[in-house]
C-alpha positions in Angstrom: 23.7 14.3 -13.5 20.3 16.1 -14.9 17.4 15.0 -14.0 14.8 13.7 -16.9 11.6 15.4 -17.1 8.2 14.2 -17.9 8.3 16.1 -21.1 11.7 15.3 -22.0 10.7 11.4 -21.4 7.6 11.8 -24.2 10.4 11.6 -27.4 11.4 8.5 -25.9 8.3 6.5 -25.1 7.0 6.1 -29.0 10.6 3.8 -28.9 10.3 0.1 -28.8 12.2 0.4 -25.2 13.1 3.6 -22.8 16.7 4.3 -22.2 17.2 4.9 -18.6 19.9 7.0 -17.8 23.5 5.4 -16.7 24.2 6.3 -13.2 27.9 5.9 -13.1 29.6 3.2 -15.7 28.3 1.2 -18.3 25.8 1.5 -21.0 22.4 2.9 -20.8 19.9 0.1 -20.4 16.7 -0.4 -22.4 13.6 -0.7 -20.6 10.2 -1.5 -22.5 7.2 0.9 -22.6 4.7 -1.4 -20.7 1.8 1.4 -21.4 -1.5 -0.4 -22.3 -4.5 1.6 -22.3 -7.5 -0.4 -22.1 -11.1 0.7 -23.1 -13.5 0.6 -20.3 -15.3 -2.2 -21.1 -11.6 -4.1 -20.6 -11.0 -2.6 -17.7 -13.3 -4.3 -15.4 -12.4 -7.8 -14.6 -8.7 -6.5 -15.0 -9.7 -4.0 -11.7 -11.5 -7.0 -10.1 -8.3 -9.3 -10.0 -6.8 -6.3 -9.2 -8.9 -5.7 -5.8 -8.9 -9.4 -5.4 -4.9 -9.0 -5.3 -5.1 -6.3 -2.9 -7.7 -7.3 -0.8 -5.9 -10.4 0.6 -2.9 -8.8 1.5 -5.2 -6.8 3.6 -7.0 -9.7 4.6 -4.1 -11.8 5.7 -2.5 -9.3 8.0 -5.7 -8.1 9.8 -6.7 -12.0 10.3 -3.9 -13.2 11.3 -2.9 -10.5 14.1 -6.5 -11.1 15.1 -6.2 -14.5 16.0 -2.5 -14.1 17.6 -4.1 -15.3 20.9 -5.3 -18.7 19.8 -2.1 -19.4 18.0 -0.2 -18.2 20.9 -2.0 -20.5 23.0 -1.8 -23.5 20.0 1.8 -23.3 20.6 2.4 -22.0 24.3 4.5 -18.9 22.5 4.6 -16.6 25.4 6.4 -13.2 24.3 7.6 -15.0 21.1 4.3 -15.0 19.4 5.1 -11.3 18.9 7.0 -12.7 15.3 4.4 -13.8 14.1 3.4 -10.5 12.5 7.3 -9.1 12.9 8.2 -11.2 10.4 5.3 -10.5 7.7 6.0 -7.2 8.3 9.7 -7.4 8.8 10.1 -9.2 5.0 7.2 -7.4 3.5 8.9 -3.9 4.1 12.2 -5.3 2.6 11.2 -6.2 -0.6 9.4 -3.4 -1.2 11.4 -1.5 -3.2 12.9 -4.6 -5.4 9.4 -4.9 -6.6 9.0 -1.8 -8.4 12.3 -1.8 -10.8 12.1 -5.5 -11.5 8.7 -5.0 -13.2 10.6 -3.1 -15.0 12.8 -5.6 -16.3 10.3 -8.7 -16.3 7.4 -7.1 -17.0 4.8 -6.7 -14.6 2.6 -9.3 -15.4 5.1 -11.9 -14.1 6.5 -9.4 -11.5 2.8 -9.6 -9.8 2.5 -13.3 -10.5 5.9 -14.2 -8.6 4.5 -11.7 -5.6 0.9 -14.1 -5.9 3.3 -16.9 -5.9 5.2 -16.3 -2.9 2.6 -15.4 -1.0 0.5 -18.0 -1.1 3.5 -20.8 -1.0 4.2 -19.2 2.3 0.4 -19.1 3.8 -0.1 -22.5 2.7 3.3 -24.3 4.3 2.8 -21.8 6.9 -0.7 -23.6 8.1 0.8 -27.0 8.3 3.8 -25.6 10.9 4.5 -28.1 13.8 6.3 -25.3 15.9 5.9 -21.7 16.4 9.4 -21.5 14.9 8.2 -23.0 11.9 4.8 -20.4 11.4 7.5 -17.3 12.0 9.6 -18.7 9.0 6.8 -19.2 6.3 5.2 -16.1 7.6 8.5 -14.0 6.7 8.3 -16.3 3.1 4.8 -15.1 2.4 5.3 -11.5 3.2 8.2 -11.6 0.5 5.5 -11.5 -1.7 2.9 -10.1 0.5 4.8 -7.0 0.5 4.9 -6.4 -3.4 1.1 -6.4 -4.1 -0.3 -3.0 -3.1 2.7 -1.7 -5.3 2.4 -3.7 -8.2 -1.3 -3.3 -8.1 -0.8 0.5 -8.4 2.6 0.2 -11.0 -0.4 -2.2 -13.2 -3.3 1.2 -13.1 -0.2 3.5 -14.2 0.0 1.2 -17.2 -3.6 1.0 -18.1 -5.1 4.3 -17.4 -4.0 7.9 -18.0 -2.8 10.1 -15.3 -6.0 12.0 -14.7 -8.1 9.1 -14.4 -6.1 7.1 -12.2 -7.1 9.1 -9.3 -10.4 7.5 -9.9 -9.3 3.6 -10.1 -6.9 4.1 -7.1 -9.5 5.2 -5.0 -11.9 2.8 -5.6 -8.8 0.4 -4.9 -7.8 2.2 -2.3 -11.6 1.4 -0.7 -11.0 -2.2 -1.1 -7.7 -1.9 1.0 -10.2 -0.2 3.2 -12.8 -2.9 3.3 -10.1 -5.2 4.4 -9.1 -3.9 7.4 -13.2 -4.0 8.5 -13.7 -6.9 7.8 -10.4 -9.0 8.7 -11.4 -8.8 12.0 -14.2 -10.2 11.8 -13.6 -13.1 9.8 -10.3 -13.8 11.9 -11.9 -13.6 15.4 -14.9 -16.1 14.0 -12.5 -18.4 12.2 -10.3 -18.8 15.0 -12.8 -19.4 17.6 -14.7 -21.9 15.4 -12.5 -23.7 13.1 -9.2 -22.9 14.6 -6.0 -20.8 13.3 -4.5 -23.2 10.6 -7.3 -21.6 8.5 -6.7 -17.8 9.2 -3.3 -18.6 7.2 -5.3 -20.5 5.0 -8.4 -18.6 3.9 -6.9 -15.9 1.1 -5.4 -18.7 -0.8 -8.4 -19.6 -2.8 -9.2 -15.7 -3.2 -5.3 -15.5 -4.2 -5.3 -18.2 -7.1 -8.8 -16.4 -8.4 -6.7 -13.3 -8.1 -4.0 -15.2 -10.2 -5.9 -16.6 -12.7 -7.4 -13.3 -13.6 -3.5 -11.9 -13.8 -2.5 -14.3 -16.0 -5.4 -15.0 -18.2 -7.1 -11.2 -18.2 -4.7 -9.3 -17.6 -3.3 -8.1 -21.1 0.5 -6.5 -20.4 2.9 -5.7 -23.2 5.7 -8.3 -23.0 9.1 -7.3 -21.9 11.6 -7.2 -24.6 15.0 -9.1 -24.5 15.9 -12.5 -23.8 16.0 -13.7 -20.1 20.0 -13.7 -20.0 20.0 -10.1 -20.8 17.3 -9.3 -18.2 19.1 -11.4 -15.7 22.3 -9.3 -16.3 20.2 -6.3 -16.0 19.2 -6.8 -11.9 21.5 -4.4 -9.9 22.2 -7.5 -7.6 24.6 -5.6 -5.2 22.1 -3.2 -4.8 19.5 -5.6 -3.6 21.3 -6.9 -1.5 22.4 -3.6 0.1 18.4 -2.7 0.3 17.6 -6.3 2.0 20.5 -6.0 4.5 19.9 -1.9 5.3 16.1 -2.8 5.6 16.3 -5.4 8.1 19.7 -4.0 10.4 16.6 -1.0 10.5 13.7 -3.3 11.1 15.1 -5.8 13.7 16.1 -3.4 16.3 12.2 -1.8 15.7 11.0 -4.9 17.0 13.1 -5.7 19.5 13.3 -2.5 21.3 11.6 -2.6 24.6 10.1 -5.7 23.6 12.6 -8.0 23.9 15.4 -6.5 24.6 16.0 -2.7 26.2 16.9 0.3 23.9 20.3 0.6 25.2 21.1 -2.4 24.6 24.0 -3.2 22.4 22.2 -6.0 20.5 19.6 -3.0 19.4 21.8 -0.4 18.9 24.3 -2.1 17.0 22.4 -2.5 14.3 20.3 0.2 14.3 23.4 2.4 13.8 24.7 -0.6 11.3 21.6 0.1 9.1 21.9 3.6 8.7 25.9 3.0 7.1 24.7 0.3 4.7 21.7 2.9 3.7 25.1 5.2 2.7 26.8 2.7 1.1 23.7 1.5 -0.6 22.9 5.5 -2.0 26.5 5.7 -2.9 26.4 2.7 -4.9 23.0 3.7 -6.4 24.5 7.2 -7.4 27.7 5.7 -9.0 27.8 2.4 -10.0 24.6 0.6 -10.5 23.9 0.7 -14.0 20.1 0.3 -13.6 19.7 1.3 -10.0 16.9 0.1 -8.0 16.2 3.8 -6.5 17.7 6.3 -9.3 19.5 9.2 -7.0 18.1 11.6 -9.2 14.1 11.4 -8.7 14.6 12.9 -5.3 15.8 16.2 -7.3 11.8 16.0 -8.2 10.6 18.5 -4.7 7.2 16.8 -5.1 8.9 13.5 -4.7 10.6 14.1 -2.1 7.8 15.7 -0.4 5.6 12.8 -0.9 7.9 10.4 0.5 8.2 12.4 3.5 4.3 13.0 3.7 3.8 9.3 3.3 5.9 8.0 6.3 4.3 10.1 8.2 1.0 9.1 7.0 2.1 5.2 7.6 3.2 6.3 11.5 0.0 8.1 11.9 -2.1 5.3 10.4 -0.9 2.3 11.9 -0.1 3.5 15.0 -4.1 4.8 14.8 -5.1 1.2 13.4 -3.4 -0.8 16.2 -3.8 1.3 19.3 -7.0 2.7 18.7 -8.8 -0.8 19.3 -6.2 -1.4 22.1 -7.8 1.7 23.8 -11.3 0.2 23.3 -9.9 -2.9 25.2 -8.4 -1.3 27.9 -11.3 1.6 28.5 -14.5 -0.4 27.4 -13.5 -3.9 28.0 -14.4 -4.9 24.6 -13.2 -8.0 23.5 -10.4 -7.9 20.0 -13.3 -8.6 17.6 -15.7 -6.0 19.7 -12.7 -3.9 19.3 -12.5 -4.5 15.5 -15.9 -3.8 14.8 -16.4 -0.2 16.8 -12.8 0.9 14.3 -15.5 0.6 11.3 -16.5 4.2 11.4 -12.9 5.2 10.8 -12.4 2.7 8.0 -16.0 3.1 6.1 -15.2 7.4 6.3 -11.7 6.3 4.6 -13.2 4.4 1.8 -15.6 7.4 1.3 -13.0 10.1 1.4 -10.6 8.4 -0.6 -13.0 7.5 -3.3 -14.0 11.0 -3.6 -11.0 12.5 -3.6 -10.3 10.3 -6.3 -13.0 11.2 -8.6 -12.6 15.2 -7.8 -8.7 14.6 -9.0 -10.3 13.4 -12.4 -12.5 16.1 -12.3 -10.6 19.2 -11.6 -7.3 17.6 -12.7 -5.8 19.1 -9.3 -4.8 17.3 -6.0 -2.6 20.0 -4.0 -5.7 21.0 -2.2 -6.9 17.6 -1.4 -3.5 16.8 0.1 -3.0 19.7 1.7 -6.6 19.4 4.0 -6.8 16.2 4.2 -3.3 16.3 6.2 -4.4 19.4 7.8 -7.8 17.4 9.0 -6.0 14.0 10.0 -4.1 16.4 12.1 -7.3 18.2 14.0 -8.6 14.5 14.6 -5.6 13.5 16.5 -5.9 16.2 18.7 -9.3 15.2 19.4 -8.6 11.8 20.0 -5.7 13.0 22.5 -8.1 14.2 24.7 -10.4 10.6 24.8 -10.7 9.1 28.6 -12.3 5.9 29.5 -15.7 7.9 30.2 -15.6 9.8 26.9 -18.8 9.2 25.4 -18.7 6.3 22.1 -20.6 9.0 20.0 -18.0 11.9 20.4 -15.4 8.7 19.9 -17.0 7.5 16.8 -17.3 11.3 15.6 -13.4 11.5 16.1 -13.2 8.8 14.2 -14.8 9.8 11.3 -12.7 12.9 11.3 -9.8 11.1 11.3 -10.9 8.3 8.2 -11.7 11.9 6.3 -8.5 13.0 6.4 -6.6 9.8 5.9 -9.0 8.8 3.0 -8.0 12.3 1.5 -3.8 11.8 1.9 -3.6 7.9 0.2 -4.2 8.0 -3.6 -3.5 11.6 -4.2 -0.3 11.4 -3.1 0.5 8.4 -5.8 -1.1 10.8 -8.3 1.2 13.6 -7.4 4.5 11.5 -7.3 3.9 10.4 -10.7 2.8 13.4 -12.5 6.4 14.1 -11.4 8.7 11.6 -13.1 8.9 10.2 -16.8 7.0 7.3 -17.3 10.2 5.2 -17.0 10.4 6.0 -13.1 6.6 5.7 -12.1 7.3 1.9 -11.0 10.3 3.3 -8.8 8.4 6.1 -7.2 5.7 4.0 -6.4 7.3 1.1 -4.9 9.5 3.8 -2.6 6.3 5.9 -1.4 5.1 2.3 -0.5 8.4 1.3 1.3 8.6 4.6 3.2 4.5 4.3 4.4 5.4 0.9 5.5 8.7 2.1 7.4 6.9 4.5 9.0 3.9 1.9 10.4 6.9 -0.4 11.6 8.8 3.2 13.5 5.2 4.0 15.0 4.6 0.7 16.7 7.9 0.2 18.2 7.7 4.7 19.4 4.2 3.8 20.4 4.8 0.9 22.4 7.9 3.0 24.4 5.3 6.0 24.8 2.7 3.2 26.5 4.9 1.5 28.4 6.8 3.9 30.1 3.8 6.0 31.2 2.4 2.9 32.5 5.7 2.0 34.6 5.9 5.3 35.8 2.4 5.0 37.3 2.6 1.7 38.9 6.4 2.7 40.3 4.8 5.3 42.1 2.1 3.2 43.5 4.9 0.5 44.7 3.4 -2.6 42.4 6.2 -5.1 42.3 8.0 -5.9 39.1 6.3 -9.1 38.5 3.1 -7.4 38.0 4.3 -4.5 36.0 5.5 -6.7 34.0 2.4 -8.9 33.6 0.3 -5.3 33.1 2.6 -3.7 30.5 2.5 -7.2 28.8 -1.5 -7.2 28.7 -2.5 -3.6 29.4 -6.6 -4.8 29.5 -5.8 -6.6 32.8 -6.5 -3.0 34.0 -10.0 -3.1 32.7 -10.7 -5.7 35.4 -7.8 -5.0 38.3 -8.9 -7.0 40.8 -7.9 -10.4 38.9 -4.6 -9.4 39.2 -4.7 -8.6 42.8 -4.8 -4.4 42.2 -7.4 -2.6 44.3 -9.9 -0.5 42.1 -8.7 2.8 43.4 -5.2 1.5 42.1 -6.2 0.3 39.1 -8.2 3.3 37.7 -5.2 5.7 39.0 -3.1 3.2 37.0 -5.3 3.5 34.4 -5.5 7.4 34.1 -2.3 8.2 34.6 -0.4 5.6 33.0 -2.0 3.9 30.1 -4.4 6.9 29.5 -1.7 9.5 29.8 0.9 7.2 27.3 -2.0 7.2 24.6 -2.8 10.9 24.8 1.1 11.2 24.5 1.1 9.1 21.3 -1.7 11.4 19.3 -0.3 14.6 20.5 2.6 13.6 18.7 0.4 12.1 15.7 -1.4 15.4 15.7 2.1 17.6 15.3 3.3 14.9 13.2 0.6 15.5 10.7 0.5 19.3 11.3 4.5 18.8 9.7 3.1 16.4 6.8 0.5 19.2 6.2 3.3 22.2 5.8 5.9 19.8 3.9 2.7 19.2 1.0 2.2 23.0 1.3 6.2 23.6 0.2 7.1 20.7 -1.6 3.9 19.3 -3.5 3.7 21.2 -6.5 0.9 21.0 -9.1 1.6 19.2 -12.7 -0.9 18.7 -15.2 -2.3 15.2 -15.2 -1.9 14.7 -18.7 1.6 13.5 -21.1 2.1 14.2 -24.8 1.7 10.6 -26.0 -1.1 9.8 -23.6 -3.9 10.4 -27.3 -1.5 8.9 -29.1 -1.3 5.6 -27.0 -5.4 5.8 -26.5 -5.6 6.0 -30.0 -3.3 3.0 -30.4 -5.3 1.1 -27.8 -8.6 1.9 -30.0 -7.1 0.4 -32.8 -6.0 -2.5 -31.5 -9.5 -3.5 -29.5 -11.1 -2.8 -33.1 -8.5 -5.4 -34.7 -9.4 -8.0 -31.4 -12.8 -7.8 -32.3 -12.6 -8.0 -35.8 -10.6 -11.0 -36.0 -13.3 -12.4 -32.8 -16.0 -11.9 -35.1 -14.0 -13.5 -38.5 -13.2 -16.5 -36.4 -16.9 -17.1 -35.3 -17.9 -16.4 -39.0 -19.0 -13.0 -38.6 -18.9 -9.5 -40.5 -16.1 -7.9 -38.5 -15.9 -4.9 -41.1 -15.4 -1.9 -39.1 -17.5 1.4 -39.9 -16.4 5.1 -38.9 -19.0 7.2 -36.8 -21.3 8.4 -38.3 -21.8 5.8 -41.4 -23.8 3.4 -38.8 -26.3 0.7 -40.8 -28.5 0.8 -37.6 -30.8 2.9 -35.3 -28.9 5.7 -34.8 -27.0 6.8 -37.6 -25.2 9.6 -37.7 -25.3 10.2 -33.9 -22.2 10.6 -31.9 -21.3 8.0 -29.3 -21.9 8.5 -25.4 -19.1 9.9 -23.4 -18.3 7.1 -21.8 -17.5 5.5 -25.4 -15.6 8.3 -26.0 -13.7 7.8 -23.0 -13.1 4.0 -23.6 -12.5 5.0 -27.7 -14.9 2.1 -28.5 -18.5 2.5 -29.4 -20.7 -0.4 -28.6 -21.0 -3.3 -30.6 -24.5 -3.7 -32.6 -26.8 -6.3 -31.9 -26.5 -7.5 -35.4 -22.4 -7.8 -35.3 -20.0 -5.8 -36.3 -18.1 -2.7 -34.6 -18.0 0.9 -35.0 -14.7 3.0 -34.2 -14.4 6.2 -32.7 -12.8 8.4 -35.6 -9.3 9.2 -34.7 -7.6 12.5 -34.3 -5.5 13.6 -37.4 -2.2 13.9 -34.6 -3.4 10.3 -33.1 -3.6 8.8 -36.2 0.1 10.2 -37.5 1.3 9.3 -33.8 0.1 5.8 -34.0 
């Protein structure tokens, strides 16, 4: 089978719908061009509900884990309280990759509404649970559709803005995500000690329905083609299936090993070996019979694909394993409390938003993002190093300047890398490639916490097995590492408890980011051999700008006749007021609409004699 290029795609996308290759039997299956791009002016409450939609995902996971304590103690969980956030993440990963081909087939605009949907059904039961069984349950229903929104957020800019300038708009997104993880913590630790925890489920929904509101009344998506029987017949349901059931045989055993159960146990190993022969039967079926797979086998012929997906798991093991431990560390080391904790991660998260908003507009710029990749790994990877070598008497000013190295080099790795992967593809596979580089940064998160957790936990039996603690207290210690903060309420002597501290906990943690720190050092040589460079820009791209121009001019025009206005549109240059004969600004040009005179009317930007014949 030969894989479609980006320029071989551009005869196909002037076609009511895109013909997406068969993968084994059956007919090729017709998928509508969902392209819309919007002037500037158009574009701005479309990103707001867009941030809004993002935002809360953020927000709901960061609050929630942050008040785990008081709904742990709401419910007398114990151990079990750990599910809480298992099962968002557990159900979030899943779904991932369902999310980007059945926006293909129901059109994103309802793709994004079902994920809005889900998600706040699920927050909402989940804050009138009665038992602890109950919150884990509604949890796992919200993250179905928790899980979807980062992707469909980026799937929706891939639709309305052109491949050079979506470097731009993802970063500023990508910021928001940012924001989120500052200041979830925050809001969780004061909600939970003041109002209690039914709210920290509670608190995105009425940012959610905004969100919503703006999708379904802004947001202004072509319409899928085909009546819902046909698209119904077009889901690859065995294939769904296959990626639910490979995804959680994966996930479980992530989250039970060394938590609840040991690795060697049969009840972990069982299906994490299970998983990884569903995964080959899943590929298989994918490669031979799906007729509109869910992951098309042939994008990983793509080397910059396959390169990002591999950079991008290791960017989700590096990051989350950075964004969960990291305050752990403060805990342990400074005694902070989790919101203190929180707070004193800011540095890392406000350098993030920074970098990746500036490696954003520089892709826009130059039109190149190789570089960017390349040392932004190459500095996340430096930064882990650094913070290897952190002890509890490590000044906070060389910790917050390792910090900031770290949010430089993460900010640098996040949009660039969903530039790249699709610059690669035909516009027909940039839903698919997003949702999977998605999936695979989430996988990753999930691998680092359970590896992490082994790393820290080991070291820290090690050390108190040498000092002859009994089991019972190792236990209570590996449970709660910031006991060791304070030994002495747990019966330790000092002396004890900071050799405990040092060589157990302390020597765990280093462990963990000297294995971040190679980890991205490998992410950094894979974008070196695999990332190649493709020129942020498609045949059609004027073609469908020109098309857009038009359109806005007709909206406005038939505004303006409905109010009882002139709506008479006047080429450049033939302007009745101040300023005739000028050109428009730049950013008009950009948008393809000049602004509209205070008397009425509209003036268009003159199009291109191969836009005009295109459109």
């Amino acid at each position: 089978m030969s894989s479609p290029t980006p320029d071989e795609a551009e005869t196909v996308h002037s076609t009511p719908g895109n013909a997406t290759p068969k993968s084994g039997r059956g007919h090729a299956i017709e998928l509508t061009d969902q392209t819309n791009m919007l002037p500037f002016r158009r574009l701005l409450p479309i990103f707001l509900g867009l941030g809004l939609c993002v935002v809360v995902s953020t927000l709901d996971s960061v609050i929630v884990s942050t008040a785990l304590p008081t709904i742990s103690a709401a419910f007398n969980a114990g151990s079990v309280i750990s599910w809480v956030p298992s099962a968002y993440l557990l159900t979030s990963t899943c779904f991932q990759p369902l999310y980007g081909r059945f926006s293909d087939i129901f059109g994103r605009k309802s793709a994004l509404c079902i994920a809005m949907t889900l998600f706040m059904l699920g927050n909402l039961i989940a804050g009138f649970s009665k038992t602890i069984v109950q919150l884990i349950v509604f949890r796992g229903f919200a993250g179905a559709g928790g899980g979807g929104l980062v992707s469909m957020m980026q799937i929706v800019v891939s639709d309305l803005v052109s491949l050079r300038e979506r470097g731009k708009y993802q970063g500023i997104i990508g910021g928001v995500v940012a924001i989120g993880y500052a200041i979830g913590p925050v809001i969780g630790g004061a909600l939970a000690q003041n109002v209690g925890w039914h709210w920290c489920v509670w608190v995105t929904i009425p940012i959610s329905f905004v969100a919503t509101c703006i999708v379904v009344f802004v947001l202004p998506l072509k319409p899928v083609q085909g009546e819902i029987r046909s698209k119904l017949l077009a889901v690859d349901y065995l294939g769904a299936l296959l990626t639910l059931g490979a995804c959680a045989l994966l996930m479980l055993p992530l989250i039970w090993g060394g938590v609840i159960f040991p690795w060697k146990s049969s009840i972990v190993l069982g299906p994490l070996i299970s998983s990884f022969a569903v995964f080959g039967l899943f590929c298989l079926w994918e490669w031979r019979g799906a007729r509109l797979p869910i992951v098309p086998m042939y994008i990983f012929k793509h080397s910059t694909v396959s390169g990002v997906f591999v950079a991008m798991f290791v960017n989700g093991f590096v990051f989350f394993s950075t964004l969960y431990y990291l305050p752990q560390f403060f805990q342990v080391s400074l005694g902070y409390d989790p919101l203190h904790a929180g707070v004193f991660l800011v540095p890392l998260l406000v350098t993030q938003i920074i970098a990746s908003w500036g490696a954003g507009m520089l892709v826009s710029r130059t039109g190149h993002y190789r570089t960017i990749i390349h040392v932004g790994f190459g500095v996340w990877s430096i930064a882990c190093g650094c913070i290897s070598t952190i002890r509890p008497g490590t000044p906070k000013g060389v910790l917050v300047v390792y910090m900031m190295l770290a949010g430089i080099g993460a900010g640098q790795t996040m949009q660039t890398t969903t530039v790249a992967v699709q610059a690669s593809v035909a516009r027909r596979d940039m839903s698919v490639v997003t949702a999977m580089r998605n999936f695979l940064r989430l996988l990753g998160g999930t691998l680092s916490l359970a590896v992490a957790s082994t790393l820290i936990n080991n070291n820290l039996r090690t050390a108190m097995d040498h000092l002859g603690i009994s089991s019972s207290l190792i236990k209570q210690i590996i449970d709660d590492p910031t006991l060791l903060h304070n030994p002495t309420s747990v019966g330790l002597t000092s002396t004890d408890g900071t050799d405990v501290l040092y060589h157990g906990y302390t020597k765990g943690f280093s462990s963990l980011f000297i294995m971040n720190a190679v980890l991205t050092a490998f992410a950094t040589c894979v974008s070196v051999l695999f990332i190649k460079h493709k020129e942020l820009s498609r045949g059609d791209e004027e073609a469908l700008r020109q098309k857009a121009i038009r359109e806005e001019v007709e909206r406005k025009t038939k505004k303006q006749q409905k109010q009882g206005k002139s709506g008479a549109a006047t080429p450049v240059g033939v302007s009745e007021d101040k300023g005739k004969g000028q050109p428009p600004e730049p950013r008009d040009l950009e948008s393809g609409i000049v602004a509209a005179r205070e008397e009425g009317g509209l003036e268009m930007a003159e199009f291109g004699k191969k836009g005009s014949e295109d459109v």
